[in-house]
C-alpha positions as CSV (number, residue, x, y, z in Angstrom):
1,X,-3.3,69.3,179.6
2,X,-0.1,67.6,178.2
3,X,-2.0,66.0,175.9
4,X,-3.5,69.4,174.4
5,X,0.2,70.7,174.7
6,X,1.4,67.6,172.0
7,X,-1.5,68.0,169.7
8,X,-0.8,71.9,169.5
9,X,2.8,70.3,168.4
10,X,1.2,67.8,165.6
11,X,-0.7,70.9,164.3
12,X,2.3,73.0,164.3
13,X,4.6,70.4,162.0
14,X,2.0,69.6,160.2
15,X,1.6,73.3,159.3
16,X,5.5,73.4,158.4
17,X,4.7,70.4,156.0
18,X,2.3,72.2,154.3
19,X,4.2,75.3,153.6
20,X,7.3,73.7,153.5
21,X,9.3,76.4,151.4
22,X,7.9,79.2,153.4
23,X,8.5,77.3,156.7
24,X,12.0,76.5,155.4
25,X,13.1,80.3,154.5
26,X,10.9,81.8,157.7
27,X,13.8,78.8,159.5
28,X,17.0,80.3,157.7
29,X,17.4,83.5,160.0
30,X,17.6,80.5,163.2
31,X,19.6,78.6,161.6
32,X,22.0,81.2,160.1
33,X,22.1,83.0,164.1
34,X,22.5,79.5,165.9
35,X,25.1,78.3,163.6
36,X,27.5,81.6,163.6
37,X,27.2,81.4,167.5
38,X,28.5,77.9,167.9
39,X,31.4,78.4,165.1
40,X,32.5,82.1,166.0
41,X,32.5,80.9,169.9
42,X,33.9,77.8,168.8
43,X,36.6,78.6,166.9
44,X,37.3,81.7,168.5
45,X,37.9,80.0,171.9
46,X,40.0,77.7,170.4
47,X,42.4,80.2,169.0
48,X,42.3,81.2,172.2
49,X,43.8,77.9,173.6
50,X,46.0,77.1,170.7
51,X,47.7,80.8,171.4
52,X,47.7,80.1,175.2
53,X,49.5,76.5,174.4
54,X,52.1,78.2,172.3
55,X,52.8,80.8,174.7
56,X,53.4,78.7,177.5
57,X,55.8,76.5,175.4
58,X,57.7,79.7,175.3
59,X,59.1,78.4,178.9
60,X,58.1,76.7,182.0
61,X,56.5,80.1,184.8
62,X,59.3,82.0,182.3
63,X,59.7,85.6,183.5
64,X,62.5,87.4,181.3
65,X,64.7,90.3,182.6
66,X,65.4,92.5,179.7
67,X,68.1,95.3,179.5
68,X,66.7,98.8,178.8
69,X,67.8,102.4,178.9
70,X,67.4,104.2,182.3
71,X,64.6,107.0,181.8
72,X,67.6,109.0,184.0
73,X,69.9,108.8,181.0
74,X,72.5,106.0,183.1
75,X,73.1,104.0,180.1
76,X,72.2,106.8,177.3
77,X,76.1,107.3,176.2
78,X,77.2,103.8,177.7
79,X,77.0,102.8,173.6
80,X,74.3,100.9,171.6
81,X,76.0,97.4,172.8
82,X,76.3,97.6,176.4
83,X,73.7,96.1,178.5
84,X,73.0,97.1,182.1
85,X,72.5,93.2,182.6
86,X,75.4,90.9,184.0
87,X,76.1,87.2,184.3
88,X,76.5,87.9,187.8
89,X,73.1,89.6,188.1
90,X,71.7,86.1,187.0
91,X,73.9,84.1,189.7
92,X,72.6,86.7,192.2
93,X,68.8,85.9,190.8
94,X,69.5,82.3,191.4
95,X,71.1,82.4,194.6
96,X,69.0,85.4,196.4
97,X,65.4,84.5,195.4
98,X,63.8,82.2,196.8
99,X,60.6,82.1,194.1
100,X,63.1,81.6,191.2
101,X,64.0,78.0,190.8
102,X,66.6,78.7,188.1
103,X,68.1,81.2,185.7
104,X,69.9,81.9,182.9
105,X,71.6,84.6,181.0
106,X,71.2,84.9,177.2
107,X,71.8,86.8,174.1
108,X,71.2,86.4,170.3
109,X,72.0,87.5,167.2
110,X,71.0,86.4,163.3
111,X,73.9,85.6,161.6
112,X,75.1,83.2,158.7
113,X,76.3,79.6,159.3
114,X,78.6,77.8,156.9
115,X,78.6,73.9,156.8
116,X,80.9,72.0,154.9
117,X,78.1,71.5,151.9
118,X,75.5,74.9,152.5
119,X,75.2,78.3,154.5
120,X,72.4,79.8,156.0
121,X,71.4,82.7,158.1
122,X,70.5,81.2,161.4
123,X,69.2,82.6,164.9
124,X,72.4,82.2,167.1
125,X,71.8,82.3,171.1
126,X,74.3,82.7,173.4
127,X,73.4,80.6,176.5
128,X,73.8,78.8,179.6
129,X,73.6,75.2,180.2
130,X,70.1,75.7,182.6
131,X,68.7,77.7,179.1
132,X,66.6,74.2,177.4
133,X,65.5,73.9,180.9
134,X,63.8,77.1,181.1
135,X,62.2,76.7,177.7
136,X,61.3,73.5,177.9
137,X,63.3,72.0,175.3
138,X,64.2,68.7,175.1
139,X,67.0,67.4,172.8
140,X,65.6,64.4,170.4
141,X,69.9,63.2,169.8
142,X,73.4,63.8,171.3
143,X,73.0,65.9,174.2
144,X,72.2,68.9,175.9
145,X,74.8,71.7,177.2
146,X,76.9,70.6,180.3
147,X,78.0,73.5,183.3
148,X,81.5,72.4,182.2
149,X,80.7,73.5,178.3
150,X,79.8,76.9,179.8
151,X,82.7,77.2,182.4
152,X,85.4,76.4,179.7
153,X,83.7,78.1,176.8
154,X,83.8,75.1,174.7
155,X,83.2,75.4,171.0
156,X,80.0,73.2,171.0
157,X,76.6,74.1,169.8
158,X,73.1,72.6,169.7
159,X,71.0,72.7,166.3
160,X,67.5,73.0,165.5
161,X,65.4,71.5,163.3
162,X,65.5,73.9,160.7
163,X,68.6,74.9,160.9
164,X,69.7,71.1,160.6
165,X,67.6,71.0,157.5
166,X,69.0,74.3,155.9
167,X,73.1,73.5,156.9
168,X,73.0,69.6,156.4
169,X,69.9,68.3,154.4
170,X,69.1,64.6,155.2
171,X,72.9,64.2,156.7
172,X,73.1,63.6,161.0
173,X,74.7,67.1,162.2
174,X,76.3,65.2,165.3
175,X,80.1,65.7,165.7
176,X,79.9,67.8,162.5
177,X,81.5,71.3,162.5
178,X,79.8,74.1,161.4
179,X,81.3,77.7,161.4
180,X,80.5,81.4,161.9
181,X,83.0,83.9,160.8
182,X,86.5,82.9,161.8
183,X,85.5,80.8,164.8
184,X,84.3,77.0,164.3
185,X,81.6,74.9,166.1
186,X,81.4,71.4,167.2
187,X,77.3,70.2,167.0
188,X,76.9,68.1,169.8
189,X,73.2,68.0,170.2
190,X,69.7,68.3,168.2
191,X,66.9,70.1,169.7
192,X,63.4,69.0,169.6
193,X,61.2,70.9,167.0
194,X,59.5,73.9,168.6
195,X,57.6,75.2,166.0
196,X,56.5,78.8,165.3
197,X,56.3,81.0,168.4
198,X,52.7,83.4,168.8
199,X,54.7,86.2,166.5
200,X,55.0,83.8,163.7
201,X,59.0,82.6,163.9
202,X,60.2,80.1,163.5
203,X,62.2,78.9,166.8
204,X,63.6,76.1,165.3
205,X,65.7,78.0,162.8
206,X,68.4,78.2,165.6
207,X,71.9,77.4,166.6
208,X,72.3,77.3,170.8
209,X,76.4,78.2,171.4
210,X,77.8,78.5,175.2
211,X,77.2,82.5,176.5
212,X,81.2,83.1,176.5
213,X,81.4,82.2,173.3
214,X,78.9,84.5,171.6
215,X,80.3,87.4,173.7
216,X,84.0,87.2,173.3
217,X,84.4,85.5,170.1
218,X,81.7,86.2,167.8
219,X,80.1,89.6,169.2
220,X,83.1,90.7,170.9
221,X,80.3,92.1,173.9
222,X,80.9,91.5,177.5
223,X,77.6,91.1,179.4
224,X,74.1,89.8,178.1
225,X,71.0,91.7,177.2
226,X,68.1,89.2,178.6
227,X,68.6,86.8,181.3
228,X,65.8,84.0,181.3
229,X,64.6,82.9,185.1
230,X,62.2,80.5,185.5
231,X,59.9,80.6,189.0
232,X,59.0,78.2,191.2
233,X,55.3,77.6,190.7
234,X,53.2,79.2,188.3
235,X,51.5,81.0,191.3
236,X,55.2,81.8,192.5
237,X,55.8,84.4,189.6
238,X,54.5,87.5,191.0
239,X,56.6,86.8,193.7
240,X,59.4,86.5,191.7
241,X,59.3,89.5,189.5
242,X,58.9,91.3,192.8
243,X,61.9,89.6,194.2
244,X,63.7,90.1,191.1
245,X,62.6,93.9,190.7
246,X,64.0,94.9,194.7
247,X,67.2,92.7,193.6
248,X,68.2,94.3,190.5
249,X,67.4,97.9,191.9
250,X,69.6,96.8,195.0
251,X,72.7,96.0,192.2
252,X,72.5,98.5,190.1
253,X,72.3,101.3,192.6
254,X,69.3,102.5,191.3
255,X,68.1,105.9,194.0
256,X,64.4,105.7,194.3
257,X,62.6,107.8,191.9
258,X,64.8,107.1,189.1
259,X,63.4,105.1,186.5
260,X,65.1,100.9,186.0
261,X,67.6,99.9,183.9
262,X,66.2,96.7,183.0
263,X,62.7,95.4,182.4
264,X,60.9,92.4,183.8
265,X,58.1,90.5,181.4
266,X,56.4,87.2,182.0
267,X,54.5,84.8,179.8
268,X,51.7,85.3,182.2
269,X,51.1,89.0,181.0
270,X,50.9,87.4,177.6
271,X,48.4,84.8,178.5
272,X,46.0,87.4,180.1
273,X,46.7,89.7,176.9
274,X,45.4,86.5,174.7
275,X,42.2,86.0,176.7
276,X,41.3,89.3,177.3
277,X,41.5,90.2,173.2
278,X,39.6,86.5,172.1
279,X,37.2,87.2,175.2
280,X,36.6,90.8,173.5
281,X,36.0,88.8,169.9
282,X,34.1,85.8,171.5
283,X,31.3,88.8,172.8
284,X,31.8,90.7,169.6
285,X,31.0,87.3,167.4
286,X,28.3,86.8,170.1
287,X,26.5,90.1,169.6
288,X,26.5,89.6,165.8
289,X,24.7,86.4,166.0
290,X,22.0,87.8,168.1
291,X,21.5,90.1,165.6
292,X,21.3,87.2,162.8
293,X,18.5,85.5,165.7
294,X,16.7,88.9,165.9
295,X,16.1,88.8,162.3
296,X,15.4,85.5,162.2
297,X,12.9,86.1,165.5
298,X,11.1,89.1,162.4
299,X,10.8,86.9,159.9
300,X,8.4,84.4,162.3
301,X,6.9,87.2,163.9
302,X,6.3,88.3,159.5
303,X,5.0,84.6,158.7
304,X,3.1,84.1,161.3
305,X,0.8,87.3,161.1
306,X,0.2,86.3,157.7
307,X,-0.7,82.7,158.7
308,X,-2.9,84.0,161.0
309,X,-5.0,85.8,158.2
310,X,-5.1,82.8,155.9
311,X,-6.4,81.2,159.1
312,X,-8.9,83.6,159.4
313,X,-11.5,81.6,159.1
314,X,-10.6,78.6,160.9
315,X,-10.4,79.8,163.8
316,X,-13.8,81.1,163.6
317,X,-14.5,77.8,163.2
318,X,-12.4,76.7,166.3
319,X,-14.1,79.1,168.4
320,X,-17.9,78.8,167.3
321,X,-17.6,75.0,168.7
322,X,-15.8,76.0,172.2
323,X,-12.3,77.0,171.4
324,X,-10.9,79.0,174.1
325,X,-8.8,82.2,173.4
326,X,-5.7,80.8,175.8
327,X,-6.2,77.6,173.2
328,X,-5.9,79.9,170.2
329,X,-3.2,81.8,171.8
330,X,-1.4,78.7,172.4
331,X,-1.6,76.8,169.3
332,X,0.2,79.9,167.1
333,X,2.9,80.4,170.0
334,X,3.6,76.6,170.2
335,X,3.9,76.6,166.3
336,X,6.2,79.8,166.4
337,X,8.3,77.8,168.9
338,X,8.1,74.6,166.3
339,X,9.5,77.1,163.8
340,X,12.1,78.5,165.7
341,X,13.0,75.0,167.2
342,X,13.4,73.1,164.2
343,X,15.3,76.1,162.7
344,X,17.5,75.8,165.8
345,X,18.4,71.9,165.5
346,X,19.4,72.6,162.0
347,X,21.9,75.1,162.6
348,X,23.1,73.3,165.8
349,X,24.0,70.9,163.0
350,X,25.6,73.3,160.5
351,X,27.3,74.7,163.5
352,X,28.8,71.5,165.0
353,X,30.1,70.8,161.5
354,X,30.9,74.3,160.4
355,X,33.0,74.9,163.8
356,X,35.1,71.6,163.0
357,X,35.8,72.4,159.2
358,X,36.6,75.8,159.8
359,X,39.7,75.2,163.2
360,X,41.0,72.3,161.1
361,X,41.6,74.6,158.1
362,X,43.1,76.6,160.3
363,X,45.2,74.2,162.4
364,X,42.8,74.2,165.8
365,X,40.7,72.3,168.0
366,X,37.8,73.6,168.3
367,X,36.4,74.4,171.6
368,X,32.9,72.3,171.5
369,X,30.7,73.0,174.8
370,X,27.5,71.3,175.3
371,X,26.5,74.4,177.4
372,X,27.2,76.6,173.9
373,X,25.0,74.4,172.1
374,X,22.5,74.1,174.8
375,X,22.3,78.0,175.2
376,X,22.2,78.8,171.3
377,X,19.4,76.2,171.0
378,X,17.2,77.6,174.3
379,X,17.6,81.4,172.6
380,X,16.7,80.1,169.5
381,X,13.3,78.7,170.8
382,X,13.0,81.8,173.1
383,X,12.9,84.2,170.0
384,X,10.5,82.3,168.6
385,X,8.2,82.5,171.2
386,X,9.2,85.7,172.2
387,X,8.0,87.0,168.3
388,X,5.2,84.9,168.0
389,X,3.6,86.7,171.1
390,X,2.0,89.5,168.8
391,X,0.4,86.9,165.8
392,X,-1.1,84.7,168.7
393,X,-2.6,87.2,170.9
394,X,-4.0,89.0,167.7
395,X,-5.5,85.2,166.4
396,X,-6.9,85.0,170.0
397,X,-8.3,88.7,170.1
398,X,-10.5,87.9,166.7
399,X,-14.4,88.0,166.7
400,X,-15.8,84.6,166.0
401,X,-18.6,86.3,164.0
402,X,-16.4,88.2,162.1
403,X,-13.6,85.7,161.4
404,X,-16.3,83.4,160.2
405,X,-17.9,85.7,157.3
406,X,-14.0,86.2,156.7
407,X,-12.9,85.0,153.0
């Protein structure tokens, strides 16, 4: 039986040899459909990772307590500057809830910088000294912020990349001043490079300064807008934003019913935002190369009804000296799977090497599964087989008397 099985598979290539153009464009629609599913799953799912890596660069479990308008109208004539927020809110976080390993209040501004050689419009963040902690920022020279430089409301700041760049060139920033408005700075420390965030800014284009400093000497505010907290575990920040939620309510005197002052947002919500949209796209891309397959699976089905009528006679022949129908049946189904096969390796191929070319054009590792492959290749051979159900039963359904006066 096997051995019928790998002769049916000789006959089959040696029909694609024959007909080698045909064969070849009757293989483009698999090899168009399995190569679009490997690249668009591919690449899509390694957006999906690249995006998911940048978010959670944004901080280590980083939850972020914002300040916002009470629904009730509490803060509606407090003044554009105030924020409902309070350094001692953050202390409270800290101290009070148990899931948040740290916190710390912030606020920023985009203002311009003067060096002693350039100026330049730099992010300016008001911080405390528990802030490159939270994000996961390391400092590559000098050093990081100290609880004394917040305490005192030294006039000491921390550069980034890009603002290094724009303020002092090729030149080492350290224990070099720079200066916003009337109030002079002191850089103590580099930052790491951090790259572009998911909305496309640049994070390193930023000048860290001790919280008091932002507030009463260059914004002339008195409380933060965001306070950073960062949660135990990764599986600790529900807990947390629950924690901090009953806290902040607690504070603030907020009756129930009435809508929060503040509002609590974690990376988390983000990551499950960026799977769910390239998990949407992944199944979209997915459905559009079935399509490609489907037409691909016509175009066999097309082929092989017309190879069964230039093969009219032969298998008149075939059956006049014992050729069974199921052998008839099988010999065009085994050569629409050859078809469909071959069609599949090749665009496995393209695909393998489209998915590659394409993520590093685009700056991303593609996500290469063998089970991807795998499955393109198995529904590639399926539609073959699956279309070249009709041409083989009619082959097998022909009269040998008739097929054998055919011309």
């Amino acid at each position: 039986m096997f051995a019928l099985w790998i002769e049916c598979f000789k006959m089959g290539l040696r029909e694609l040899w024959r007909h080698k153009l045909r064969s070849f464009l009757t293989m483009m629609g698999m090899i168009m459909g399995v190569s679009v599913v490997i690249i668009c799953i591919s690449v899509v799912q390694g957006v999906k990772d690249s995006l998911i890596g940048d978010i959670r660069k944004a901080g280590r479990n980083m939850i972020l307590v914002i300040n916002q308008e009470n629904k009730k109208g509490k803060n509606a004539a407090a003044g554009l500057h105030t924020s409902s927020l309070t350094r001692s809110d953050s202390d409270a976080i800290a101290a009070e809830c148990d899931a948040v390993s740290t916190t710390s209040p912030t606020h920023g501004d985009k203002v311009q910088f003067v060096s002693d050689t350039a100026n330049a419009v730099v992010d300016i963040n008001g911080v405390g000294h528990t802030y490159t902690t939270i994000r996961n920022w390391g400092v590559s020279d000098g050093r990081d912020f100290e609880p004394f430089d917040i305490v005192a409301a030294r006039r000491v700041c921390l550069i980034g990349q890009t603002a290094l760049r724009e303020l002092f060139g090729d030149r080492s920033p350290l224990n070099q001043t720079v200066r916003v408005g009337r109030v002079s700075l002191k850089v103590v420390g580099i930052l790491d490079p951090k790259g572009f965030n998911p909305l496309g800014l640049d994070e390193d284009n930023v000048i860290l300064v001790p919280l008091p400093i932002l507030l009463r000497d260059i914004m002339g505010q008195k409380e933060p807008a965001v306070i950073l907290c960062s949660a135990v575990s990764d599986g600790d920040v529900e807990r947390a934003v629950g924690q901090i939620v009953d806290l902040l309510r607690q504070r603030h005197k907020i009756a129930e019913g009435d809508g929060d002052d503040f509002k609590v947002t974690t990376l988390k919500e983000k990551e499950e935002q960026a799977r769910t949209i390239s998990n949407q796209m992944t199944l979209l891309m997915f459905f559009l190369a079935l399509v490609s397959l489907a037409v691909g699976g016509v175009g066999i089905m097309n082929i092989m009804l017309v190879a069964v009528t230039e093969r009219t006679r032969e298998i008149g022949i075939r059956m006049a000296i014992g050729a069974s129908t199921k052998a008839i049946n099988r010999q065009f189904l085994v050569e629409a799977g050859v078809i469909s096969s071959a069609g599949g390796g090749v665009g496995i191929f393209i695909g393998v090497v489209g998915a590659a070319a394409i993520a590093n054009s685009i700056g991303v590792k593609p996500m290469m599964s063998i089970w991807i492959v795998l499955l393109a290749f198995l529904f590639s051979a399926g539609v073959g087989v699956l279309f070249g159900l009709l041409p083989a039963r009619r082959a097998a359904a022909l009269n040998p008397i008739e097929a054998l006066r055919h011309d």
